[in-house]
KOLZA-839674 format. One record per residue: residue in three letters; x negated, y negated, z of N, C-alpha, C, O in turn. Coordinates in pm, 1 decimal, m for minus. Example, Ala and Ser with C-alpha at 12.3 -4.5 7.8 and 13.67 -1.06 7.14 Angstrom:
// KOLZA-839674
  miro      n_c1      n_c2      n_c3     ca_c1     ca_c2     ca_c3      c_c1      c_c2      c_c3      o_c1      o_c2      o_c3
   ALA   m1319.0     569.0     780.0   m1230.0     450.0     780.0   m1320.0     330.0     780.0   m1423.6     331.9     846.5
   SER   m1285.0     225.0     708.0   m1367.0     106.0     714.0   m1290.0      m3.0     787.0   m1340.9    m113.8     803.9
This chain:
// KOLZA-839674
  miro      n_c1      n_c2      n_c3     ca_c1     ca_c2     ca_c3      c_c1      c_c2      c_c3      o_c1      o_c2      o_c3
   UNK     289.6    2905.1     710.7     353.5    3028.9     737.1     370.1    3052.4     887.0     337.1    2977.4     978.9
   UNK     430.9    3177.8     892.5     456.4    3178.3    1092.7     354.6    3224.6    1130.2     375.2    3261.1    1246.0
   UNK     230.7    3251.0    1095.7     103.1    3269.7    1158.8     m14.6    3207.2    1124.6    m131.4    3245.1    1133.2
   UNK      46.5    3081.7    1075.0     m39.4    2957.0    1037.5     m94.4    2899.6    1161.5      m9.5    2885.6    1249.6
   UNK    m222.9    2859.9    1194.0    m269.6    2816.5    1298.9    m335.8    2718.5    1285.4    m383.4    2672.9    1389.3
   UNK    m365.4    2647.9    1158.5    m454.1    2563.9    1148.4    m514.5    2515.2     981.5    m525.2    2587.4     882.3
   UNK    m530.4    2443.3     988.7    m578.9    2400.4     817.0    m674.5    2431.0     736.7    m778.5    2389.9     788.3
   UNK    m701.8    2495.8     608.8    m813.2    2455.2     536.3    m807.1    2396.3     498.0    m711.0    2320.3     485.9
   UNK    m956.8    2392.5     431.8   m1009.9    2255.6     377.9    m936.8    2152.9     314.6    m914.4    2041.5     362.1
   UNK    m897.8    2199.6     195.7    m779.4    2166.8     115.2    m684.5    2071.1     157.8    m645.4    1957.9     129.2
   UNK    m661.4    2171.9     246.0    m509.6    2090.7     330.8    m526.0    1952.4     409.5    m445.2    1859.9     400.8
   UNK    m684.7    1950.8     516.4    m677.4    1859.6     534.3    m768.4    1801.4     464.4    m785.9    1701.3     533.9
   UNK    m842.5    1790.5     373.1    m864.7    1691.1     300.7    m709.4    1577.0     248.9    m701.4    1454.7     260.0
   UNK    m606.7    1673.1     194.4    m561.1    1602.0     168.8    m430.2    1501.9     273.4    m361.3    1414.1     221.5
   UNK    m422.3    1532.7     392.3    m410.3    1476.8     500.5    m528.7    1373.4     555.4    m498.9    1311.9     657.8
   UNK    m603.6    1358.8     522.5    m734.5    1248.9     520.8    m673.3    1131.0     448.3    m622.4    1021.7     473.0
   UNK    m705.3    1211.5     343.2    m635.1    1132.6     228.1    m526.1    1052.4     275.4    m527.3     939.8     325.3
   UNK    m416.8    1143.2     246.8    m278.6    1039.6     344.4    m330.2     967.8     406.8    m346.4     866.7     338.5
   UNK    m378.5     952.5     522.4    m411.9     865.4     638.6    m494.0     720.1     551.0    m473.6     602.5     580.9
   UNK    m577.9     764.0     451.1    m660.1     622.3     394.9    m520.7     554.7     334.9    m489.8     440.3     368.3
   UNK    m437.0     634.4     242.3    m338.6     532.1     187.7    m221.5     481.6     281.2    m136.0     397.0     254.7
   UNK    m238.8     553.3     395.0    m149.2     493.7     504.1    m224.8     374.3     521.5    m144.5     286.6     489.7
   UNK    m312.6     328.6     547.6    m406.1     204.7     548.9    m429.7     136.7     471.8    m454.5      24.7     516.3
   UNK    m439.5     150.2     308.5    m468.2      77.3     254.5    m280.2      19.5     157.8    m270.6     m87.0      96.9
   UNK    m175.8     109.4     170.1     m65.1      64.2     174.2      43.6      38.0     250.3     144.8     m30.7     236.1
   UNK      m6.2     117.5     345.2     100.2      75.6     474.3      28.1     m42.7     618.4     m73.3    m112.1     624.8
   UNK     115.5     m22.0     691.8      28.0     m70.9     816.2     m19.4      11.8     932.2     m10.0     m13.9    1052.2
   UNK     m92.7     156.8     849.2    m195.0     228.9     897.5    m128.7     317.3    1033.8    m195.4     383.6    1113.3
   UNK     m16.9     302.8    1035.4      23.8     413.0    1116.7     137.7     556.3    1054.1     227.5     543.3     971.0
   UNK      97.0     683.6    1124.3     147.6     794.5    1051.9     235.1     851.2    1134.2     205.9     829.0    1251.7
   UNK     337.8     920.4    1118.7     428.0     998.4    1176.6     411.2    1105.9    1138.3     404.4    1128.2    1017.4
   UNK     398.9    1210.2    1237.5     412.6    1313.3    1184.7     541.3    1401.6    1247.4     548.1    1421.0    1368.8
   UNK     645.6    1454.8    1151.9     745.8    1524.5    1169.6     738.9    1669.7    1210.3     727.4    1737.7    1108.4
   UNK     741.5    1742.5    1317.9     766.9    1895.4    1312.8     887.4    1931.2    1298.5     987.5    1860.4    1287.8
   UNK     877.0    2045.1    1298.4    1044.4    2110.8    1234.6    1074.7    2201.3    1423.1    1000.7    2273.0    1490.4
   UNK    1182.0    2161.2    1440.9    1206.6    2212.4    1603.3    1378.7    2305.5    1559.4    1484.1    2276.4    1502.7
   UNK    1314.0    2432.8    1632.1    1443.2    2540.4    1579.1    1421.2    2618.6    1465.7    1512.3    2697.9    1442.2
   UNK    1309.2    2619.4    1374.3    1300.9    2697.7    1291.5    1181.1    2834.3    1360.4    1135.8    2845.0    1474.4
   UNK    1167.6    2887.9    1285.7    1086.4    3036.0    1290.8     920.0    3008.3    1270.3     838.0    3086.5    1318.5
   UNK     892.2    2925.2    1217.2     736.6    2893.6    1201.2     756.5    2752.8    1320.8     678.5    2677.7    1262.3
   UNK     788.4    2697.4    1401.0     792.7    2615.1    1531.7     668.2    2666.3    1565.4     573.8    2591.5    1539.8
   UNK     638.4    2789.6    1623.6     520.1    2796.7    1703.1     388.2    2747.5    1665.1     306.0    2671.2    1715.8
   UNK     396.2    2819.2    1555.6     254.1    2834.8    1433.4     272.7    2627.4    1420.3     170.8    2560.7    1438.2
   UNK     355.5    2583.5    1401.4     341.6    2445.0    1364.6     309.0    2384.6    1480.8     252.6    2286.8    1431.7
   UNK     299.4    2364.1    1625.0     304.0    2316.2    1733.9     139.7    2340.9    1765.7      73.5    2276.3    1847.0
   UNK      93.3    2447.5    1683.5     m63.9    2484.7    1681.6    m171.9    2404.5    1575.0    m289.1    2367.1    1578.7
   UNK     m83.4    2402.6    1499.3    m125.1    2302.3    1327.9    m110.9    2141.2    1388.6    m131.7    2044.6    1315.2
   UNK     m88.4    2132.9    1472.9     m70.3    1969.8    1502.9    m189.5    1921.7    1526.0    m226.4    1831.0    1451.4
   UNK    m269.7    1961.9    1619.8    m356.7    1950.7    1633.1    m466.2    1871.3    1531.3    m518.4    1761.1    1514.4
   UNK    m462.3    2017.2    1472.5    m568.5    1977.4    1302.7    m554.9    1919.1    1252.3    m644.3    1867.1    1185.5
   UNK    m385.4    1872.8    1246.5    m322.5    1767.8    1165.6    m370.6    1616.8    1196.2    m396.0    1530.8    1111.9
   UNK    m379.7    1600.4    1388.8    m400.4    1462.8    1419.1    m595.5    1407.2    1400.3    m643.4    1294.0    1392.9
   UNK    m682.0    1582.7    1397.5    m815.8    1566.2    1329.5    m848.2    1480.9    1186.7    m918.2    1382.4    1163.2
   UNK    m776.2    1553.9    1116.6    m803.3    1517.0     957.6    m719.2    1370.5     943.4    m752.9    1300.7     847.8
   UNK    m613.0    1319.5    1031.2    m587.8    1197.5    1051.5    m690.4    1102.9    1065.5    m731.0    1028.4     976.3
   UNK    m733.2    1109.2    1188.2    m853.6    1060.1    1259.9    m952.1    1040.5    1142.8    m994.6     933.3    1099.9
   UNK    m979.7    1163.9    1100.0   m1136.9    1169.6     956.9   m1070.6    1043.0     841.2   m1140.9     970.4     770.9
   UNK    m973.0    1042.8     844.7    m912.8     946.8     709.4    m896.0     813.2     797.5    m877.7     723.2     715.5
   UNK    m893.9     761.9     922.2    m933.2     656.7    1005.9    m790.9     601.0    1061.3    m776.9     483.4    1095.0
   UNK    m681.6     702.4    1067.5    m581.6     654.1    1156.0    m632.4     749.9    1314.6    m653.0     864.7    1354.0
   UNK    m632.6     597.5    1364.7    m628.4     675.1    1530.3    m521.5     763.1    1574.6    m426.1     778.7    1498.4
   UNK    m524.0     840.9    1720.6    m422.2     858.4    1808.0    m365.8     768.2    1849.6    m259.4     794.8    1905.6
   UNK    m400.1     650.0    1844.3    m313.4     573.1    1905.9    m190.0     508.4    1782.7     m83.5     452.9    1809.8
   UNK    m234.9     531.5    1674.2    m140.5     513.5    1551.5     m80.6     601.3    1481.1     m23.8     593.5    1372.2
   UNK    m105.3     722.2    1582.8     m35.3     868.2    1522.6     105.0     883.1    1577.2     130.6     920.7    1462.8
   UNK     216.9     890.0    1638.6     346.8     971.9    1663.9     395.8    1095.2    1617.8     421.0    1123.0    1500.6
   UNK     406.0    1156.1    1700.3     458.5    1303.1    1682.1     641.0    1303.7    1713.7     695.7    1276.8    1820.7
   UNK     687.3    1331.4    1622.2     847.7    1337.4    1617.2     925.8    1496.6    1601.3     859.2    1577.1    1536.3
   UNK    1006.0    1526.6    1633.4    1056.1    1669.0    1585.0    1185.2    1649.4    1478.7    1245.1    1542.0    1483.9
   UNK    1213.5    1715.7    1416.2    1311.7    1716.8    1352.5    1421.3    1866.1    1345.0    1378.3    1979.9    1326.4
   UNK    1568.1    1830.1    1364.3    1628.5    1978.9    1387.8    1653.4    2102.9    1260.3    1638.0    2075.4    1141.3
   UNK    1672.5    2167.8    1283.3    1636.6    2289.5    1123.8    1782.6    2347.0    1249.9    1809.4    2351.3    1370.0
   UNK    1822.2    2371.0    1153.2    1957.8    2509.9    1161.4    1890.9    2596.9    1134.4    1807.0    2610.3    1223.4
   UNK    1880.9    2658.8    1067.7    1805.4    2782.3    1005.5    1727.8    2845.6    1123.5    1698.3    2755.8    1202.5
   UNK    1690.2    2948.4    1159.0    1604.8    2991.7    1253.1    1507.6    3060.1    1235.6    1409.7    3080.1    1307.4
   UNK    1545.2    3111.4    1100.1    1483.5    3216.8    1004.0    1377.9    3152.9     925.7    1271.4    3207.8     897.5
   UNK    1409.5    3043.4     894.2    1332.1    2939.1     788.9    1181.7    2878.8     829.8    1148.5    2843.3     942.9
   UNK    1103.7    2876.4     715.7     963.1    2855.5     770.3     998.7    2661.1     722.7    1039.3    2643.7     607.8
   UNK     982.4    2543.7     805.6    1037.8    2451.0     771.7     882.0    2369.5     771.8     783.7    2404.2     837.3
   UNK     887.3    2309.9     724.3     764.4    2197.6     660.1     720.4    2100.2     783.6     797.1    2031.2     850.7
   UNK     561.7    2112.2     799.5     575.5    1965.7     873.3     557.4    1830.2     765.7     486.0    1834.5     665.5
   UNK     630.5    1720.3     804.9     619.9    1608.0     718.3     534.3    1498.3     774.0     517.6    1462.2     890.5
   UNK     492.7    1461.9     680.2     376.9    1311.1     735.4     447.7    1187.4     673.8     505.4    1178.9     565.4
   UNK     428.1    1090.2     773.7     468.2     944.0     693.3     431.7     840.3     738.7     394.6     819.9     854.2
   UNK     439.5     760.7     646.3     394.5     602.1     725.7     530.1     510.2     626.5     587.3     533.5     520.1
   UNK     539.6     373.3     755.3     628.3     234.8     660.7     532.6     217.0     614.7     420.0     231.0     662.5
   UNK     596.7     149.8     414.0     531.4      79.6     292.7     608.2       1.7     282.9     723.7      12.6     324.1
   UNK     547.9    m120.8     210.4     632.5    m262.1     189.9     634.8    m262.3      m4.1     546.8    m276.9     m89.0
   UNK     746.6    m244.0      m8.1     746.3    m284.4    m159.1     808.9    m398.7    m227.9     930.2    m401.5    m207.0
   UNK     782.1    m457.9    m274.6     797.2    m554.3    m352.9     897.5    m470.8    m479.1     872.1    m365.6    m537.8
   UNK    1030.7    m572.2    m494.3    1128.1    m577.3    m588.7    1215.6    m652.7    m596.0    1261.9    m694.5    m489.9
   UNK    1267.1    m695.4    m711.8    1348.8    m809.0    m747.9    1472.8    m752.8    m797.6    1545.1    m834.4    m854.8
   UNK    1511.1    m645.7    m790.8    1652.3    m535.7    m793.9    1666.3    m562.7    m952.8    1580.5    m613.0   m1025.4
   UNK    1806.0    m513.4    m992.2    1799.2    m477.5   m1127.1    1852.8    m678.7   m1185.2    1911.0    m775.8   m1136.7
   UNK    1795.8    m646.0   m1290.0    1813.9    m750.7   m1403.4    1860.4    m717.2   m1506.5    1830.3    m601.8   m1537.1
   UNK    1965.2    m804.9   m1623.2    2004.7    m824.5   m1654.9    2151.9    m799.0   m1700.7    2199.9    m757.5   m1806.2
   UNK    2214.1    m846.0   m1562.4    2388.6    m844.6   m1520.6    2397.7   m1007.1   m1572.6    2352.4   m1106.1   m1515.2
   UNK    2469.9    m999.9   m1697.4    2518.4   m1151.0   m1711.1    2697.2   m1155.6   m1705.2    2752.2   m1153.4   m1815.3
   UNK    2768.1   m1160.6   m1607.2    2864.8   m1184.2   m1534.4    2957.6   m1287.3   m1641.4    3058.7   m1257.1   m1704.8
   UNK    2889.2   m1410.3   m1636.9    2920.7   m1548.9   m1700.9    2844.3   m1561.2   m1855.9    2732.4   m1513.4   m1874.7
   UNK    2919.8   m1630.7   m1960.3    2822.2   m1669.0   m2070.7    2757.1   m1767.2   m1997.7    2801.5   m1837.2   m1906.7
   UNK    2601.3   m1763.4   m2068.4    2512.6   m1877.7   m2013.7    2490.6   m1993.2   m2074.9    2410.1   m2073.9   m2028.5
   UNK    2579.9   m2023.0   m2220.1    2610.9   m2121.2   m2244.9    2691.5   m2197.1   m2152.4    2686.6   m2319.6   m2163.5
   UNK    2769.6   m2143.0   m2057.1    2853.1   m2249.0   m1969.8    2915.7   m2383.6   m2034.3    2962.7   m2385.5   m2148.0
   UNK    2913.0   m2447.3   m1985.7    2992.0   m2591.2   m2021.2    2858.8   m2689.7   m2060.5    2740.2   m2658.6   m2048.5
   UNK    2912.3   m2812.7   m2109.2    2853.1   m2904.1   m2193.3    2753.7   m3004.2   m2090.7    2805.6   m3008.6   m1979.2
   UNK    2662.7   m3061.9   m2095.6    2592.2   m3136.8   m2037.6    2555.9   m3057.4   m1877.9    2542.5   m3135.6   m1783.8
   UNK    2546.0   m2959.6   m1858.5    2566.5   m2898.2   m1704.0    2376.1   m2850.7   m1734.8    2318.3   m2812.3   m1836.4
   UNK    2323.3   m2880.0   m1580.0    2188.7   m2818.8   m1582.9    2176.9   m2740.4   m1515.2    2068.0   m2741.7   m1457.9
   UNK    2246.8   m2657.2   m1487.6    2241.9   m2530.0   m1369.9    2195.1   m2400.6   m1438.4    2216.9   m2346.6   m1546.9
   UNK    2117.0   m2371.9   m1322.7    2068.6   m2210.5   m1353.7    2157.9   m2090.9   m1366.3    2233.4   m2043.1   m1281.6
   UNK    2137.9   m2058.4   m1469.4    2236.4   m1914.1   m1510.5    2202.4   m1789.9   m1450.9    2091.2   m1773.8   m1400.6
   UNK    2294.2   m1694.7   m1452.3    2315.0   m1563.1   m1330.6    2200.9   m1505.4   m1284.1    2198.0   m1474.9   m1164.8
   UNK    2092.9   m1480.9   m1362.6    1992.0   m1373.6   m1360.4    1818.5   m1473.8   m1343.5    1714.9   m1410.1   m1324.6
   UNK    1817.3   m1610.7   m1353.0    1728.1   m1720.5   m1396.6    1616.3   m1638.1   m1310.6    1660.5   m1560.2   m1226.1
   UNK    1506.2   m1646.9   m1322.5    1372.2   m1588.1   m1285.6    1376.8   m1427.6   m1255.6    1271.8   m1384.2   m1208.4
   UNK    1453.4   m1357.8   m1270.0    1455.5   m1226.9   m1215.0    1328.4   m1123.9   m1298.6    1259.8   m1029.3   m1259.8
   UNK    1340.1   m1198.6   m1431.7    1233.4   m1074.8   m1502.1    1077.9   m1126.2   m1433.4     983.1   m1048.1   m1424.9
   UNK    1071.3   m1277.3   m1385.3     927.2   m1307.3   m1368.2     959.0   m1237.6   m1223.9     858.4   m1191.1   m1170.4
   UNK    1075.7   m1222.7   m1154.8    1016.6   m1210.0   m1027.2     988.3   m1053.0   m1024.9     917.4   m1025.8    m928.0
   UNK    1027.3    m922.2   m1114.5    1007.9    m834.5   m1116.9     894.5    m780.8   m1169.7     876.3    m660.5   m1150.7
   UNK     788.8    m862.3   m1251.4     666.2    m833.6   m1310.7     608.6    m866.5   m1211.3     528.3    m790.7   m1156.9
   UNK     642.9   m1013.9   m1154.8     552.6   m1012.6   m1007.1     495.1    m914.3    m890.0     386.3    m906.2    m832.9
   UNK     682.2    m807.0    m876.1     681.5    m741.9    m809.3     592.5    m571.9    m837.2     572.1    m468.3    m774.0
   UNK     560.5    m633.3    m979.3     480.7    m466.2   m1046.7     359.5    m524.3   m1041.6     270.3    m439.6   m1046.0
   UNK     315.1    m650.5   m1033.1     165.6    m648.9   m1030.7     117.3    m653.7    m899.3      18.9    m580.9    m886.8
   UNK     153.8    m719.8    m783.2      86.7    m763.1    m688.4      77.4    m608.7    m685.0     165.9    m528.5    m715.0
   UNK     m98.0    m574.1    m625.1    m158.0    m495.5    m599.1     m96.3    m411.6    m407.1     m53.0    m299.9    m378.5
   UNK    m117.2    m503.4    m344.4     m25.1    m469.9    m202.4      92.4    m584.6    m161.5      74.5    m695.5    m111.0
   UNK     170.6    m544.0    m185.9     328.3    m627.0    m160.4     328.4    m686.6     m11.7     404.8    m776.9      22.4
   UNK     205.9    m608.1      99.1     236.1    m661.4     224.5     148.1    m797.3     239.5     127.5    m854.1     346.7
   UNK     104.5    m835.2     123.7       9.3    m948.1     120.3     143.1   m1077.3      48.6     104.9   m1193.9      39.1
   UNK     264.2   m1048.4      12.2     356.3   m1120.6      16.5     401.4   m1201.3     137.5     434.9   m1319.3     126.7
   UNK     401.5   m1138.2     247.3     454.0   m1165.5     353.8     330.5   m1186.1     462.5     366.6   m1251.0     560.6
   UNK     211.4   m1149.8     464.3     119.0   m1183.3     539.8     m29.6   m1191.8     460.6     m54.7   m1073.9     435.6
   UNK    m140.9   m1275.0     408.8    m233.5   m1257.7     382.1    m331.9   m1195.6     446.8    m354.5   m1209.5     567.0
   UNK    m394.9   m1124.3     369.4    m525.1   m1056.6     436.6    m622.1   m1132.5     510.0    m646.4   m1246.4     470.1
   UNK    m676.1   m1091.6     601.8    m762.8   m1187.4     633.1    m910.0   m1185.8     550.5    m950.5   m1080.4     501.5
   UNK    m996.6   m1327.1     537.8   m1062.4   m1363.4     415.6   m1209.9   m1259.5     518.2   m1218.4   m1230.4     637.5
   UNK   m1293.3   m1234.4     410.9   m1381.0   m1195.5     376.1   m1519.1   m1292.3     483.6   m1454.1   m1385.4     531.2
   UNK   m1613.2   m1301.3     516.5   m1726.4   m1377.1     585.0   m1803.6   m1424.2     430.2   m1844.0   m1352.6     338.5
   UNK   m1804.0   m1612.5     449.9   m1892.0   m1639.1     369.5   m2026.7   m1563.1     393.6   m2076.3   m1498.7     486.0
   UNK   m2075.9   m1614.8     220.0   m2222.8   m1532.3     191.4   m2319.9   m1670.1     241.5   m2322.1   m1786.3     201.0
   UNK   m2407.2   m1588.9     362.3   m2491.6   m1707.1     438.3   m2571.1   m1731.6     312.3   m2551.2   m1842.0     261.5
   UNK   m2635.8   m1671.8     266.1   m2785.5   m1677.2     220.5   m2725.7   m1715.3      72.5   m2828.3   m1756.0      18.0
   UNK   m2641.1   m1724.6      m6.7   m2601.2   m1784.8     m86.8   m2559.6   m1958.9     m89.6   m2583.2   m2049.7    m169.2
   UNK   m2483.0   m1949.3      46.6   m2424.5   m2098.2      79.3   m2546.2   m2180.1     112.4   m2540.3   m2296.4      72.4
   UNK   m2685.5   m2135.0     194.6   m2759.2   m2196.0     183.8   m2882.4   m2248.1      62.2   m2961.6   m2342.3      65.2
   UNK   m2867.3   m2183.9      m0.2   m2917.4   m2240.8     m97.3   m2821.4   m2346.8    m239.3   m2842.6   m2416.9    m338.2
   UNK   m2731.9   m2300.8    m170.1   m2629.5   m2412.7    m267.4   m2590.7   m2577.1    m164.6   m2546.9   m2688.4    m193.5
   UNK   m2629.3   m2520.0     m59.6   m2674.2   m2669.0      32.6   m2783.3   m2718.1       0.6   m2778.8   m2839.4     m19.8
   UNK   m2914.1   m2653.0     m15.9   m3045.6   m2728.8     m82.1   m3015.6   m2758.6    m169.9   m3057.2   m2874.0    m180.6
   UNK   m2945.1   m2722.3    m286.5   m2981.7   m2804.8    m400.6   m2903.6   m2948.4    m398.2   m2931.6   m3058.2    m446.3
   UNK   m2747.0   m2879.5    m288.7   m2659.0   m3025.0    m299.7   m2785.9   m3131.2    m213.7   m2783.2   m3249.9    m246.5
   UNK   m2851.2   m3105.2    m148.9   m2916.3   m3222.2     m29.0   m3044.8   m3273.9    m110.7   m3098.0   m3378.9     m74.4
   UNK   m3104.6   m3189.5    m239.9   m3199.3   m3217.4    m329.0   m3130.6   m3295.5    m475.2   m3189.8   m3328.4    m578.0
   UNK   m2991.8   m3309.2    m441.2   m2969.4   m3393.2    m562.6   m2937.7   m3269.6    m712.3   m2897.2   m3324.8    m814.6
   UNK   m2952.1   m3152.0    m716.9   m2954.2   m3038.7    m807.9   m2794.1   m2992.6    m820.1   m2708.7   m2997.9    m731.5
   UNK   m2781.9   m2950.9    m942.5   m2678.7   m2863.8    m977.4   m2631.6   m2787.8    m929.8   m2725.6   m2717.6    m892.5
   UNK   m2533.7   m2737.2    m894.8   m2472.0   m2656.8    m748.9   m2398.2   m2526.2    m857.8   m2403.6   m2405.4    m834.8
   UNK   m2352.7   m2571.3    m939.4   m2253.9   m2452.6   m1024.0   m2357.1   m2403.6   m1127.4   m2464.0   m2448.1   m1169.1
   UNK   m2288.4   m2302.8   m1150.4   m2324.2   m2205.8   m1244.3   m2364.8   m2324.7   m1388.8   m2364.7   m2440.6   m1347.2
   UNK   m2398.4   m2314.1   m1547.6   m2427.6   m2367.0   m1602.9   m2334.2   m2277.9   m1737.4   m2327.6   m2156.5   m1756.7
   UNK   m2275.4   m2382.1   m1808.4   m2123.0   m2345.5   m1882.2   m2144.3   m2383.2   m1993.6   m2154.7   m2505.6   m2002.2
   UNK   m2160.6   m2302.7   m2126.8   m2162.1   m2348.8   m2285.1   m2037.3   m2335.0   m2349.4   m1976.3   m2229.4   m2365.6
   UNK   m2003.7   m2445.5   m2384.5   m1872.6   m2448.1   m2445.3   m1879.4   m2353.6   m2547.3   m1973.8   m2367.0   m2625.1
   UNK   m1776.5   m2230.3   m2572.3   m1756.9   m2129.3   m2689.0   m1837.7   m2003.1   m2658.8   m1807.9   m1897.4   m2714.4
   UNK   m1944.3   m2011.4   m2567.8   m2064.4   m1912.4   m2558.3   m2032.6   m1769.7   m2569.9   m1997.5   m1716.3   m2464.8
   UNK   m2035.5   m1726.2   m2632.3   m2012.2   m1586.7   m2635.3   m1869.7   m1532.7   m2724.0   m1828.1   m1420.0   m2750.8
   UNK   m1822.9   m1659.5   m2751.6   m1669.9   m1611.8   m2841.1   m1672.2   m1678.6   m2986.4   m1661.8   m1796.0   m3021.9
   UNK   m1686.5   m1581.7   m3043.5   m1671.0   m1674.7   m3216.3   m1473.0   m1614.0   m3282.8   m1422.2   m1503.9   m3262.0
   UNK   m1429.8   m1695.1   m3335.2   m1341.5   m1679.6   m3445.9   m1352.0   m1574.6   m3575.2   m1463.5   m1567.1   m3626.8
   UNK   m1278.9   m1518.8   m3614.0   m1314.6   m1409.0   m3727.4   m1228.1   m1470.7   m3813.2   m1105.6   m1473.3   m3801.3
   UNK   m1307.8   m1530.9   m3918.5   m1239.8   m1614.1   m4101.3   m1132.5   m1478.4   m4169.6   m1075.5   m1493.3   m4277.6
């Protein structure tokens, strides 16, 4: 409102929030939009502040924050501030445009109009983060105190893997 000065709880909790899924789906940086020319401008130029706090609490820095304005005609109008971050999504656009019959001609081994599109679109609904398409995460620190004892047993001549019963735990129903 135009005598908004600052956030409750609520609010920035859920600006926290934002900021973790800016990180855990984006590449952890947020924009935040003010509205420049409207009637609540002031009151919003005061809310920024709190805004770049509850950022911070959800673990995007200042240095991964940007502040942008955006123009409002209106003068009268109480205009929104907006938050955002780039997301990478994964999609294989729409499927099933068959253009050509896919019988085609006789002895021919060529791939027809649409060939992998449904696998590449389930692909694109499962991978968990799409930006791991284009760059892998970096791996995890082996477990010391595990790896060493799977070195004693390899240097003692002992079984290194787990121990595997064929069927164990799954029966057939007659």
């Amino acid at each position: 409102g135009f005598n908004t000065r600052g956030l409750n709880r609520h609010l920035s909790d859920s600006v926290a929030a934002f900021a973790k899924q800016s990180k855990a789906h984006g590449d952890g940086k947020v924009e935040i939009l003010v509205p420049s020319g409207s009637g609540n401008e002031a009151a919003v130029h005061a809310v920024v502040p709190s805004i770049r706090a509850a950022l911070k609490r959800g673990g995007v820095s200042g240095r991964q924050t940007a502040t942008r304005s955006y123009r409002v005609e209106d003068a009268s109008a109480e205009a929104p501030i907006r938050l955002s971050y780039a997301r990478v999504m994964a999609t294989a656009g729409p499927c099933g445009e068959w253009p050509k019959d896919i019988g085609g001609g006789v002895n021919q081994n060529n791939d027809y109009y649409n060939f992998g599109c449904a696998q590449q679109a389930n692909l694109a609904a499962m991978v968990s983060n799409p930006a791991d398409l284009i760059t892998p995460r970096a791996s995890t620190p082996p477990d010391q105190m595990r790896r060493a004892v799977v070195f004693e047993k390899f240097r003692a001549g002992e079984v290194t893997a787990s121990e595997y019963k064929e069927g164990d735990g799954a029966t057939v129903s007659e």
